[in-house]
Structures are given as structure tokens and as C-alpha cells.
C-alpha positions in Angstrom: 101.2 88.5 68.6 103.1 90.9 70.7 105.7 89.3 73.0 103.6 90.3 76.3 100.6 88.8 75.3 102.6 86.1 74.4 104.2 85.4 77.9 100.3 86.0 79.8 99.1 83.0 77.1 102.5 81.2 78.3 101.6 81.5 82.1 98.0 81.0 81.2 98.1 77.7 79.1 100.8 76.5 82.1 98.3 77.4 85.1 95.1 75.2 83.2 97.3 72.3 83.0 98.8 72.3 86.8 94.9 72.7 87.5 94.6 70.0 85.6 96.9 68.1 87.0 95.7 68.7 90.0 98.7 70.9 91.1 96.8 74.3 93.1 99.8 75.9 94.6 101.5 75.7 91.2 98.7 77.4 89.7 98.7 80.0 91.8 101.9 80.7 91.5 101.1 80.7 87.8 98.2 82.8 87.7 99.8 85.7 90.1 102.5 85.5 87.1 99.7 86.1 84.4 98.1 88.6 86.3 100.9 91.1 86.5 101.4 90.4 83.3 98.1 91.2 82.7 98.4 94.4 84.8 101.6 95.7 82.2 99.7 94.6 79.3 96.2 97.2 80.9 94.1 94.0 81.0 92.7 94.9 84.4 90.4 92.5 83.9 92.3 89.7 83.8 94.7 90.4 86.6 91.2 90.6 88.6 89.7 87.3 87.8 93.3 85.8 88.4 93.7 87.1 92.0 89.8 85.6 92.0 91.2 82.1 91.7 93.9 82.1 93.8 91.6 83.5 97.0 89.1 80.8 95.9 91.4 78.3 96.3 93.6 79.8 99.0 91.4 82.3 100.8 94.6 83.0 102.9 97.0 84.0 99.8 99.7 86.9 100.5 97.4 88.9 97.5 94.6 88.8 99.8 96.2 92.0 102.0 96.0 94.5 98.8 92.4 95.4 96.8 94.5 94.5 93.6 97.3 92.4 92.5 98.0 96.7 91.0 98.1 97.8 94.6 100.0 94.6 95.6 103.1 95.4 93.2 103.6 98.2 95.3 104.6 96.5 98.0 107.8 94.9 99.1 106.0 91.5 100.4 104.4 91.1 97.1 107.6 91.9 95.2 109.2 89.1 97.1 107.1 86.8 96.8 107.4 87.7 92.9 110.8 87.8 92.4 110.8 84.0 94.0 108.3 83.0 91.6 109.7 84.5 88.7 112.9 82.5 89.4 110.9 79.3 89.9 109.5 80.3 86.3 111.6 82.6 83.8 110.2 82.6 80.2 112.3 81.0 79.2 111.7 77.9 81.7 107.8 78.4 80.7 108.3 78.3 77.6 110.2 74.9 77.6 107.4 73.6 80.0 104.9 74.7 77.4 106.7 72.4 74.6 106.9 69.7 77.3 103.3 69.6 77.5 103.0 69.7 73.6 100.5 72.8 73.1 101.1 74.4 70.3 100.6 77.7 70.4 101.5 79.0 66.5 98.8 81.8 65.9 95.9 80.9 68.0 95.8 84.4 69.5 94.8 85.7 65.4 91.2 83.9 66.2 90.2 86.2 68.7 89.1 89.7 68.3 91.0 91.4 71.2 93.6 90.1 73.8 90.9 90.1 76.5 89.4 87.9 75.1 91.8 85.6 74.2 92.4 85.6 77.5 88.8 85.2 78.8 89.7 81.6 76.3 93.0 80.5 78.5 90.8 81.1 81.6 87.7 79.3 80.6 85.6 81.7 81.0 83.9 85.0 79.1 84.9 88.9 79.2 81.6 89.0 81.3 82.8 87.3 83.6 86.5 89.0 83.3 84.9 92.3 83.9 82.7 91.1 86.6 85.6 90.4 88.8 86.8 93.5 88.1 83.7 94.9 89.2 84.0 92.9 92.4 86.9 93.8 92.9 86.8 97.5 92.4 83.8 97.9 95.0 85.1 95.4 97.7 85.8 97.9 100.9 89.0 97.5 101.6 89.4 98.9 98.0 90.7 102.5 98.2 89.2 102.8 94.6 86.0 102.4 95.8 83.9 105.6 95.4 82.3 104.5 99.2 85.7 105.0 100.2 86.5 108.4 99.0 85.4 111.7 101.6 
């Protein structure tokens, strides 16, 4: 397992159990953590459905003002607001958190065929639907991306 996909299973595994502990905001925060991860690793996919689930629950989220969490990183607001959640949660915090939790990680990543869809796994859901947000989000019209968009 290669230390990025690592740290996107980290932030992953840590943003199913603040939703499970019924804990949004820190999910959020979470999931806009695994989704530029997702963005270094090219799993465009991912860092899609992740912005997904933060608008669902927070319709008013800062990542709502850029297409793509991509566009957002070029922004200063964005990089703010992820410098101050990268603080809040350096690998090395999440990975203590992880063991607090008692997941075990070891090689879990070995069962899947591809790191999209391990990660389709940590987000309860399929590549389907991965790439369908994706989709979504590529043909939403405040995407620049979006061949209706282009002269």
C-alpha cells in the first residue's frame, strides 16, 4: 500500500466513524481531507462523491463556490480553510485516532483490485456510484469543464 492511499483510507475510515457517531461537521472536515487526497492520488472520482456528502449535509459548505474540490485548491479561501483543518488533523493525529478507535487496517487495501475501489469500500458505496458524481459534477453549469460551457 503506497503511503497516499494510505492517508485517504486514514481520513476515510475516520470520517465513517464521526458519521457514525453522529459527529457531521467532523466528517466533513474529514472527507474535504480525503478528497484532496484523493485529487493528488488522480482519483477524481472520489474527491467528487466526497464534496457530494458534504453539500448533502451542508448545502452551504465553503466547497460549494468551486465546480471541484480541484478548482477549490486554487483558491486562497479553500487553502485556508485547509490549512486549518490539516492542523486540526495531521497524520500523524489521524493515525493515533485510527488506533483509538481500534480498526485495524494491516493489508485490507491487498483485497481490492484498484484503489478506487477500495475507496468506493471506505465510502459505502460502488465505483458506479463514484463515477456518477463525477459525472454530476463535471456537467453541473457552474462547471467551466462543462462542454455547455465552452464557445
Amino acid at each position: 500500500m503506497t503511503v497516499d492511499i494510505d492517508l485517504l483510507a486514514i481520513y476515510l475510515h475516520l470520517a465513517w466513524a464521526a458519521a457514525r457517531r453522529r459527529r457531521p461537521l467532523v466528517r466533513d472536515r474529514l472527507l474535504v481531507l480525503a478528497g484532496v487526497v484523493a485529487i493528488r492520488l488522480d482519483l477524481p472520482e472520489v474527491a467528487a462523491y466526497c464534496r457530494q456528502k458534504i453539500l448533502e449535509h451542508n448545502p452551504a459548505h465553503l466547497v460549494r463556490r468551486w465546480p471541484s474540490l480541484e478548482a477549490a485548491l486554487q483558491h486562497a479561501d479553500f487553502q485556508s480553510l485547509l490549512q486549518r483543518i490539516g492542523r486540526r488533523y495531521p497524520r500523524e493525529r489521524a493515525e493515533q485516532m485510527i488506533d483509538s478507535l481500534g480498526l485495524v487496517r494491516g493489508r485490507e487495501r491487498d483485497t481490492y483490485q484498484g484503489d478506487l475501489e477500495y475507496a468506493a469500500a471506505l465510502l459505502e458505496t460502488n465505483v458506479d456510484q463514484l463515477r456518477h458524481a463525477l459525472r454530476r459534477q463535471s456537467n453541473h453549469p457552474d462547471n467551466p469543464d462543462n462542454p455547455a460551457n465552452t464557445p
